[in-house]
C-alpha positions in Angstrom: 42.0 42.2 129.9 42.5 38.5 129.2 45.4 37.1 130.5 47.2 36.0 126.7 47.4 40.0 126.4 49.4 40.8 129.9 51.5 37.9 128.4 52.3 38.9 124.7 52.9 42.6 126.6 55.3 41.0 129.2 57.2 39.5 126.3 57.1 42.7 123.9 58.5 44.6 127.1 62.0 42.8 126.9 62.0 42.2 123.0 60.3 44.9 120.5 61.8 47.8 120.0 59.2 50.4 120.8 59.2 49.1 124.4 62.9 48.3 125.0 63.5 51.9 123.6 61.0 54.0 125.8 62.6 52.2 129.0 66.0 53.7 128.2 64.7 57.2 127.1 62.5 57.1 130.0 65.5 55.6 132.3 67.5 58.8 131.3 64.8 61.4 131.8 64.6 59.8 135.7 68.5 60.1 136.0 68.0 63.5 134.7 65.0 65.0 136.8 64.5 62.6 140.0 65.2 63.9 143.1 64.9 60.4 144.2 68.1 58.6 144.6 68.7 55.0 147.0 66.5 55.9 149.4 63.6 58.0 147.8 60.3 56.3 146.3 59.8 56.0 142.4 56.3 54.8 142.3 55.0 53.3 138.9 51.7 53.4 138.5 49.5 51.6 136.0 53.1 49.6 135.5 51.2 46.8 134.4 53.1 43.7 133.6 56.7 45.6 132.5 59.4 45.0 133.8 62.7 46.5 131.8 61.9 50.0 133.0 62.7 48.6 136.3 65.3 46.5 136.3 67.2 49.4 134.4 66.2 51.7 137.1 66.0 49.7 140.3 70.1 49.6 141.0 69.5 53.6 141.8 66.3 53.7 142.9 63.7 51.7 145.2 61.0 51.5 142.7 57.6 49.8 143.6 55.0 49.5 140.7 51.4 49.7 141.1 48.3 48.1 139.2 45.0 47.3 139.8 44.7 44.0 137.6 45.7 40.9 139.7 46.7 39.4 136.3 48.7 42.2 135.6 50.6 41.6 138.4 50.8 37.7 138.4 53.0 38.4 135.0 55.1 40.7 135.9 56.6 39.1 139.2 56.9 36.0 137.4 58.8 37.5 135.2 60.8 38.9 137.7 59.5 41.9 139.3 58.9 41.5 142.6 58.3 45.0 143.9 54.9 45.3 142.4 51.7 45.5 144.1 48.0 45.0 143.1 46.9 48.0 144.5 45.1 51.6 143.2 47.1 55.1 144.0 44.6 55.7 146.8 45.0 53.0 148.3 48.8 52.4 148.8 47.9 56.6 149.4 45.8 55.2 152.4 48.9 53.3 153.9 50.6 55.8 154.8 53.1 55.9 151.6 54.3 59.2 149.6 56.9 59.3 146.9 59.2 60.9 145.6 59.0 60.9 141.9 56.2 58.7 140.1 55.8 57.8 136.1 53.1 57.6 134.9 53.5 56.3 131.8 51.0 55.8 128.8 48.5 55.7 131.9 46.1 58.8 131.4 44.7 58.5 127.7 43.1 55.2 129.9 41.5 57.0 132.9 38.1 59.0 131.5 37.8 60.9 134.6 41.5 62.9 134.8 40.9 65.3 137.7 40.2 63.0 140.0 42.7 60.7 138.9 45.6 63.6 138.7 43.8 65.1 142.2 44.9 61.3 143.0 48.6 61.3 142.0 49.2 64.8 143.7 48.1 63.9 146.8 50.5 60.8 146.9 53.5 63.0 146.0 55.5 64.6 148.7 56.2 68.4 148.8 58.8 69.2 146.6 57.4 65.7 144.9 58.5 65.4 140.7 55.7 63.5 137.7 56.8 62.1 134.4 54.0 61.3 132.3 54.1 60.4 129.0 50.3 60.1 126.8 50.1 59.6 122.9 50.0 62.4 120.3 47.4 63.8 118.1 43.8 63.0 117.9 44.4 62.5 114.1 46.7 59.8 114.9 43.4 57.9 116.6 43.4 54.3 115.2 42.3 50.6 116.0 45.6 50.5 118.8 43.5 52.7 121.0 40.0 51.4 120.3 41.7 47.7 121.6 43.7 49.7 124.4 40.7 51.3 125.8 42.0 54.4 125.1 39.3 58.0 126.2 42.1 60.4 124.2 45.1 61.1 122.0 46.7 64.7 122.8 48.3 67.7 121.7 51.6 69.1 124.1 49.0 72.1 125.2 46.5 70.0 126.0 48.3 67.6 128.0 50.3 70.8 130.0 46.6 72.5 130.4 45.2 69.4 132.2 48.2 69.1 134.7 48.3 72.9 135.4 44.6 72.0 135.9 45.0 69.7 138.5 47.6 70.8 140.9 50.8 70.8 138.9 53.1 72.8 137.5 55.4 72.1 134.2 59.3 72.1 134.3 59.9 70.3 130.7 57.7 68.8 128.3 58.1 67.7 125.0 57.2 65.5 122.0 59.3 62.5 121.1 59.4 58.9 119.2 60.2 61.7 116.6 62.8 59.8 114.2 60.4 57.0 113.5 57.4 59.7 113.1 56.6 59.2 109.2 56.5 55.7 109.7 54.7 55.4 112.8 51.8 57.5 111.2 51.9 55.9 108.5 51.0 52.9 109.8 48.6 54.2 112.5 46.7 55.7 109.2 46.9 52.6 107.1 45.2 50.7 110.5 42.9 53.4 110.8 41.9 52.5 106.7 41.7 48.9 107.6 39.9 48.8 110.7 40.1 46.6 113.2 41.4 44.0 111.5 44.5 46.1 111.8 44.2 46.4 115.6 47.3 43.6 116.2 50.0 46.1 117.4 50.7 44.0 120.1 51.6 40.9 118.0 53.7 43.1 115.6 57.3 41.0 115.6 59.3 42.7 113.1 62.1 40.6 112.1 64.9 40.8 113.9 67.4 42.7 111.7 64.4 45.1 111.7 63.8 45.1 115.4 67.3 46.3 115.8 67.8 48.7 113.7 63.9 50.4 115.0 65.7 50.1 118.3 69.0 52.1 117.3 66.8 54.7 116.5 63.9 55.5 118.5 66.5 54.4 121.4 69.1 57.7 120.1 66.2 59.9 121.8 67.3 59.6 124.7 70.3 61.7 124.3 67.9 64.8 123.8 64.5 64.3 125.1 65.6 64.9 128.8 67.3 67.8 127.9 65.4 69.4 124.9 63.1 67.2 123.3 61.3 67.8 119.7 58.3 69.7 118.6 56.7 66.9 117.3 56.4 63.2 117.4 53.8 60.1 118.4 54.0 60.4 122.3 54.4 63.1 124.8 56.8 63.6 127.6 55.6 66.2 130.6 57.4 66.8 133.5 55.9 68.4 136.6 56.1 69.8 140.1 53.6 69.1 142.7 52.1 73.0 143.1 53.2 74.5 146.4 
């Protein structure tokens, strides 16, 4: 992707509300499931150029990110994360690393071939090794923001735990979430879907910022439940798993 993109995302990551709010409900569900603490490895792959997520975690844990784009990359320590490197899974794998927990967040829908990919992430877990993985919700939901994401699918909660028992892993909490926001969010996704892709510019959306707050309050509150219980519906998907002995 050009390089303007891994920019406007770099800033979106600190500012808009979607992305400052998944960092802290995916900061709790770490604190909650990681058996990674100082010393352990929290490998995030695909992190592209984000860098909230781990500056919120990286007091507690020794968290590396991994990407394959160079670009990607040159953003991100830039804007200040320095444990990032332009790598693929198999090959930081191939160097002898193993973690202890990795995210793998809003990766998946990207990759067309999953086995091997998820074949990939088990083998770079250790034994008792944990994933969190989150992937976007309901084909139905399908709209210009995955056509300009490169995106192969949307899925159900079944589908997403049927592809991980698939592939080596084995479930210990999943559920939906950006729940609160759910009318709105599909109703936008559907009223982009009607427009076509002139209404692909979800990564320019700046609400104002009276707006942006209050987005934030909200979607942000979901991280009081989601580690622990979750909701049965919503516009993303959170599944945790163990590496199968």
């Amino acid at each position: 992707m050009e390089k303007t993109y891994y920019e406007a995302y770099a800033e979106l990551d600190r500012r808009n509300w979607w992305f400052t709010s998944r960092a802290r409900i995916i900061e709790a569900v770490v604190r909650r499931w990681s058996p990674a603490k100082e010393t352990g490895l929290v490998c995030d792959v695909g992190c592209g150029p984000t860098t909230t997520l781990s500056s919120l975690l990286s007091p507690s844990y020794n968290v590396v990110g991994l990407d394959v784009s160079p670009i990607a990359v040159e953003v991100a320590r830039r804007h200040g994360r320095n444990a990032i490197e332009c790598l693929s899974l198999s090959e930081y794998v191939s160097s002898g690393q193993k973690a202890d927990l990795i995210l793998l967040l809003d990766v998946l829908e990207h990759v067309q071939d999953e086995a091997s990919f998820l074949a990939e992430i088990c083998g770079a877990l250790k034994p008792e090794g944990i994933l969190i993985m989150t992937v976007p919700a309901y084909a139905w939901l399908w709209s210009p923001h995955d056509e300009v994401n490169h995106h192969f699918r949307r899925y159900t909660r079944n589908q997403a735990l049927r592809t991980l028992k698939a592939n080596g892993f084995e479930s210990v909490h999943s559920c939906y979430f950006n729940t609160f926001l759910f009318p709105l969010a599909a109703m936008k996704k559907l009223m982009d879907k009607l427009r076509g892709p002139s209404g692909a510019t979800d990564y320019n959306d700046r609400p104002p910022q009276w707006l942006n707050e209050i987005l934030n309050a909200i979607f942000s509150s979901e991280r009081w439940f989601v580690p622990w219980m979750g909701f049965p519906f919503g516009v993303s998907i959170l599944a945790i798993a163990k590496k199968q002995k």
